[in-house]
C-alpha positions in Angstrom: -7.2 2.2 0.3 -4.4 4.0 2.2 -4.3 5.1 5.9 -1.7 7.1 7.3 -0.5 7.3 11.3 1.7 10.0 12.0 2.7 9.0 15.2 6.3 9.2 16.1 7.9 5.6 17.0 11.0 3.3 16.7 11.1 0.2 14.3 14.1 -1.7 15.8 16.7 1.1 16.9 15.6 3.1 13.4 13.2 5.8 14.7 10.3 7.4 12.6 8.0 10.2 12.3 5.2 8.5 10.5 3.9 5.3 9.0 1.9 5.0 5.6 0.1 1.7 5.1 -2.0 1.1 1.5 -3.8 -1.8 0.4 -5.7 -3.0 -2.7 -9.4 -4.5 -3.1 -10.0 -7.1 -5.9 -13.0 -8.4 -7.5 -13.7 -10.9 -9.3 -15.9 -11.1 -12.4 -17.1 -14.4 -13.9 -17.4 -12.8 -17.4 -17.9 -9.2 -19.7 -15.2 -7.0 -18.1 -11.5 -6.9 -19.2 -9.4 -6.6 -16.1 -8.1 -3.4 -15.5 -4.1 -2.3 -16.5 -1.7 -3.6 -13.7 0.7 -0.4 -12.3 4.4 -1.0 -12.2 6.0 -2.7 -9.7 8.5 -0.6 -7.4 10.6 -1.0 -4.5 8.9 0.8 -1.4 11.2 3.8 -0.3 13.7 3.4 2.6 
């Protein structure tokens, strides 16, 4: 799930056009399906 606000703003003294914010939903399942393939890891962009 992902929402983006492209309202203008400040985050300290660094200004920005836009924020992006995503999210993940996980369920468990007590038994018959394999959990699915984890995706990389990465360092969110400056």
């Amino acid at each position: 799930m992902s929402l983006a606000d492209n309202t203008p703003g400040t985050h300290g003294t660094a200004p920005y056009d836009g924020m992006r914010f995503v999210t993940t939903l996980t369920f468990k399942v007590p038994d018959g399906l394999a959990a699915p393939a984890r995706p990389p890891v990465v360092t969110p962009k400056r």
